[in-house]
C-alpha positions in Angstrom: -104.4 -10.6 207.5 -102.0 -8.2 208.6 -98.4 -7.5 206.5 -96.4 -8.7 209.1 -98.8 -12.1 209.5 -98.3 -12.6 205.5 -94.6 -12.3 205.9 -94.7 -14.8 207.8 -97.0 -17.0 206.2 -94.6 -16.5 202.8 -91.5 -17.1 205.3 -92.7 -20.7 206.7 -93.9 -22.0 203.7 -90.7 -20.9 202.2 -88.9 -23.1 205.0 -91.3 -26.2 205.0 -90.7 -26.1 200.3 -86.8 -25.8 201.1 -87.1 -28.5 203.9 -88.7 -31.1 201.0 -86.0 -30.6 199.2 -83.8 -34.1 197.9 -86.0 -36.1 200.3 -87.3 -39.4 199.1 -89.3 -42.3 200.4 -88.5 -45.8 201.2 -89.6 -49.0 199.3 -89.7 -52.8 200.8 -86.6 -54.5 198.9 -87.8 -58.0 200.0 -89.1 -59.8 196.5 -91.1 -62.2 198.8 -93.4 -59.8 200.0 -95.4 -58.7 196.4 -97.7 -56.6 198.1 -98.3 -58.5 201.6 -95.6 -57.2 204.1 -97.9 -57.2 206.8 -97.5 -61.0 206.5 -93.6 -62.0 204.9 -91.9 -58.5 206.6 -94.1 -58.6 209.6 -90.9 -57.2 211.8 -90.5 -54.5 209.6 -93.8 -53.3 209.7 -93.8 -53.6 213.2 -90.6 -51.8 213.3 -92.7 -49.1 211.5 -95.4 -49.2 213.5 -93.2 -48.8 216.7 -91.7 -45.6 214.8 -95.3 -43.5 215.0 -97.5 -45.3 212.4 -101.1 -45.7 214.1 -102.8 -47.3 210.9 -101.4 -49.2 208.1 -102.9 -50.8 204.8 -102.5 -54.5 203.8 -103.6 -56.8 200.1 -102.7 -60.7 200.7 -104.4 -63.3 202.6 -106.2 -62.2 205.5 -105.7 -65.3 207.3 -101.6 -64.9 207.4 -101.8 -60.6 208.9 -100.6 -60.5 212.3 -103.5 -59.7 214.7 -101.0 -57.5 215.9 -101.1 -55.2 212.3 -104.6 -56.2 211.6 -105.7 -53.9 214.2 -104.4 -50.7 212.3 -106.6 -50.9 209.6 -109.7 -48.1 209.3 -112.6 -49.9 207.3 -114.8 -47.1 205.9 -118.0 -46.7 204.1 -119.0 -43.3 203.4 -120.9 -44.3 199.8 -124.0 -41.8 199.9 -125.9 -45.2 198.5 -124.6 -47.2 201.7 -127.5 -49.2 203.0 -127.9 -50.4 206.6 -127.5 -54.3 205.2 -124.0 -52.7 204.0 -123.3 -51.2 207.4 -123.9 -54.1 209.1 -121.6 -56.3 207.1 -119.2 -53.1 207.4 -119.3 -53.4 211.6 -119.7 -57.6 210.7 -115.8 -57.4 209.1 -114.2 -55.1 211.0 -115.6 -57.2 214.3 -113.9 -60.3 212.1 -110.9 -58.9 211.1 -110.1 -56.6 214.4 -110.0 -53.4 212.5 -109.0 -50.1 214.5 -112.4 -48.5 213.5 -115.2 -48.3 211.0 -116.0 -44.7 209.5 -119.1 -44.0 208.7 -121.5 -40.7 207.7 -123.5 -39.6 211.1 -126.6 -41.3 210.4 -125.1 -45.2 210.9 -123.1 -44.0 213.6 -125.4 -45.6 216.6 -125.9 -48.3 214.5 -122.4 -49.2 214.4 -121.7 -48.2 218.2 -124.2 -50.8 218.9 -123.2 -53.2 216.7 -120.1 -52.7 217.8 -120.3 -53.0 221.6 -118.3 -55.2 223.3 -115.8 -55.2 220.9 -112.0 -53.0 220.3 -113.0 -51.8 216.9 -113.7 -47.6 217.9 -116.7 -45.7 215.5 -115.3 -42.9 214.0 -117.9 -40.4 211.4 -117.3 -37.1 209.0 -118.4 -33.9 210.1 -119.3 -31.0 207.3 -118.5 -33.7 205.0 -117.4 -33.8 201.7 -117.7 -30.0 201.4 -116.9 -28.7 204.5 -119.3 -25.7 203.5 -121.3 -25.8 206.0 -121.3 -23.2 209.1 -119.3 -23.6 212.0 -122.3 -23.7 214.5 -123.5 -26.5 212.3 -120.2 -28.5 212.4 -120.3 -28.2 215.9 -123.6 -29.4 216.9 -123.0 -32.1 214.5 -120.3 -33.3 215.9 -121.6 -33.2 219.3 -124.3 -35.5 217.9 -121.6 -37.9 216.4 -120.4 -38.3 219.9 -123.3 -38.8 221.4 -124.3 -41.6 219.1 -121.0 -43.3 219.5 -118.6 -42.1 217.3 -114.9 -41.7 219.3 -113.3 -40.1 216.1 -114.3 -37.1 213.6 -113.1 -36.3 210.7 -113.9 -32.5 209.9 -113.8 -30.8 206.5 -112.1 -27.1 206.2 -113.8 -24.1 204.9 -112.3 -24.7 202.0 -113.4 -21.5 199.9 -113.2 -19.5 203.1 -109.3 -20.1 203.4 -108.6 -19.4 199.5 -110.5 -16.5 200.4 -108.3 -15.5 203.1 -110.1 -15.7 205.7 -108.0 -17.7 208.1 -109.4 -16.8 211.0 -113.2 -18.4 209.9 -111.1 -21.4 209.0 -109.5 -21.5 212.8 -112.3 -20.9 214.7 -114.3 -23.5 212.4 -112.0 -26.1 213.5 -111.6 -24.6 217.2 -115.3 -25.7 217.6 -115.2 -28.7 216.4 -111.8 -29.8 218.7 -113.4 -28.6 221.7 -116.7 -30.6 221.3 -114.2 -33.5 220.4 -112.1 -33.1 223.4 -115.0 -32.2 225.6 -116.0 -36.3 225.2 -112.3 -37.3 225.1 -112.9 -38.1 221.2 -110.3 -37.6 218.8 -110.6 -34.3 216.0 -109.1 -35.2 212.6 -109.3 -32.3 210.1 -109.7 -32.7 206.4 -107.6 -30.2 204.2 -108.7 -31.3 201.0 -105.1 -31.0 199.5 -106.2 -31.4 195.8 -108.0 -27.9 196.4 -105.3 -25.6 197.4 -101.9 -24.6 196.5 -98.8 -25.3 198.4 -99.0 -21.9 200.3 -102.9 -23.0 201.1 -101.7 -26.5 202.4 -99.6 -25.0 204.7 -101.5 -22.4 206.4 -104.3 -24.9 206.8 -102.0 -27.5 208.2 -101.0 -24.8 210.9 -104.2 -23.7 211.6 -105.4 -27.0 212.2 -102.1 -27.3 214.6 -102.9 -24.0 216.8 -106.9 -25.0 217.0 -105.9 -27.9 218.8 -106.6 -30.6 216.4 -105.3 -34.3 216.6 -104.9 -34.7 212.8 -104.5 -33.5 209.5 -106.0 -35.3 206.8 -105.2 -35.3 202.9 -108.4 -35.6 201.4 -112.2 -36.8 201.7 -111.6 -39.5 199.0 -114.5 -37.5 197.1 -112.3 -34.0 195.5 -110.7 -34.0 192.2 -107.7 -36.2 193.8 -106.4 -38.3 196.8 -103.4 -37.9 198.9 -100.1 -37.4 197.6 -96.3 -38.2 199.0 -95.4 -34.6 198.7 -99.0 -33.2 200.0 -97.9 -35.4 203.4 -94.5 -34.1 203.3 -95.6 -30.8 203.4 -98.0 -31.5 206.2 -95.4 -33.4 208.5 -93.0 -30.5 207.5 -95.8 -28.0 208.6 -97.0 -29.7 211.9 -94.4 -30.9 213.7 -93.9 -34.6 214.8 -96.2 -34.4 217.3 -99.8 -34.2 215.1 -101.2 -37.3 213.5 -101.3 -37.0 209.8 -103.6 -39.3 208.2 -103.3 -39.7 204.0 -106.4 -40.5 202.1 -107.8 -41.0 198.7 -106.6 -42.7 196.1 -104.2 -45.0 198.2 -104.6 -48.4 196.4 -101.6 -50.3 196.8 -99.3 -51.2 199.5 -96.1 -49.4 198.3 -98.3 -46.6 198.3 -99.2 -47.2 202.0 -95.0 -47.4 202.7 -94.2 -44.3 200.6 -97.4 -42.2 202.4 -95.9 -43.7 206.0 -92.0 -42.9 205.0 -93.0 -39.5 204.3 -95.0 -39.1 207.6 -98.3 -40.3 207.6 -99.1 -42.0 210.6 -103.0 -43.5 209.1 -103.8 -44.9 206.2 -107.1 -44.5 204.8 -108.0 -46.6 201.9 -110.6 -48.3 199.9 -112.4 -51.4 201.6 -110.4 -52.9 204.6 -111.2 -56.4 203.6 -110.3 -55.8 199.9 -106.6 -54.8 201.6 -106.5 -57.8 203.8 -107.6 -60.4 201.5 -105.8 -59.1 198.2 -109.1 -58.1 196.6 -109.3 -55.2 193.8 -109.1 -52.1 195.5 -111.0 -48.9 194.6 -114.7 -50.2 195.4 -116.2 -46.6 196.0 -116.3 -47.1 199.8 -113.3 -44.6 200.5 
């Protein structure tokens, strides 16, 4: 990187810190609620909804969520141990409950498309996941496969050691390929920063790396590094990206103020641990997410 291109590295991150400054998050005051907005607030979450949030996390009574909110949930199973008996109660719940999507790792993806069929829930799948080591012509041609078997969504991991490296222009074109087989099949590209990894400086220059190849998303975390998503990690995202990219916090997200303070601070997903678990008021944290 050139002098003048670190200069102005130092000077946005600078901006997007300073920016972060004094701001805080909102909390549900409504003593009702105990956890399940989606069912006693469901106006205010709509209200939040209608302000850019795509997907939103919910623990109470499945039976008294909105269909309307239901249908913003992701239900996820990436366990390396997932069997296909699991995936098939995976596609079987979301089908139930009107989820937005299952995610799932490649090899279940035409599985769940076919499962699947018929119905509103979309199949979204991980590329160059948990890592994100892998080469860029691999990440490619493994998304392209993704698609092909279904999957409508991919969530991509970063180079991460290439960008501490400071290599940012591996880390671009890495993502470059993977948007462009995504938008080739009119599938969305969501890319994994893995914010636990890198400093504030890092988070930044991935988030706008992400932004000028094209991406649909930033994401937090795979929900398998040394921590989840954080209410600053998203402000700096938001702060970084603009309004007009998704952001989509992940990892460690076990509780619905934590879903309000992620979405105050600009996420517009939620991914959490088991979508029924959410909906029903289960214990959280099962190792799917």
């Amino acid at each position: 990187m050139s002098t003048t291109t670190d200069a102005l590295i130092d000077a946005v991150t600078r901006e997007v810190l300073a920016a972060l400054a004094g701001r805080g998050t909102e909390d549900c005051s409504d003593p009702s609620c105990q956890g399940a907005c989606a069912a006693h607030c469901a106006d205010k979450v709509r209200g939040v909804v209608s302000s850019g949030a795509e997907r939103i996390s919910y623990s109470g009574n499945g039976a008294d969520v909105p269909r309307d909110l239901a249908r913003f949930i992701d239900h996820t199973l990436l366990r390396p141990d997932a069997t296909a008996a699991d995936i098939d109660s995976l596609c079987e719940e979301a089908r139930t409950f009107e989820f937005a999507a299952v995610c799932v790792n490649p090899t279940w993806v035409r599985r769940c498309a076919e499962s699947l069929r018929g119905s509103n829930v979309r199949v979204a799948s991980v590329v160059g996941f948990p890592f994100g080591a892998g080469t860029t012509e691999v990440k490619a041609m493994e998304a392209r496969r993704a698609i092909r078997d279904g999957a409508r969504e991919i969530d991509m991991v970063i180079n991460v050691g290439a960008l501490k490296s400071g290599d940012h222009d591996l880390v671009r074109r890495d993502v470059e390929k993977v948007s462009d087989a995504c938008r080739e099949a009119g599938a969305l590209c969501k890319v994994i920063i893995e914010a636990a990894l890198l400093t504030d400086e890092e988070k930044v220059m991935s988030s706008h790396l992400a932004k000028i190849a094209k991406a649909d998303f930033v994401k937090t975390s795979t929900g398998f590094g040394p921590g989840g998503a954080t209410v600053h990690d998203v402000l700096l995202m938001r702060e970084t990206v603009g309004p007009k990219l998704g952001i989509k916090a992940a990892g460690g997200i076990r509780s619905v103020e934590d879903v309000r303070e992620m979405i105050a601070a600009g996420a517009t997903r939620i991914g959490a641990s088991a979508g029924v678990q959410i909906v029903a008021g289960g214990e959280p944290g099962d190792g799917r997410y």
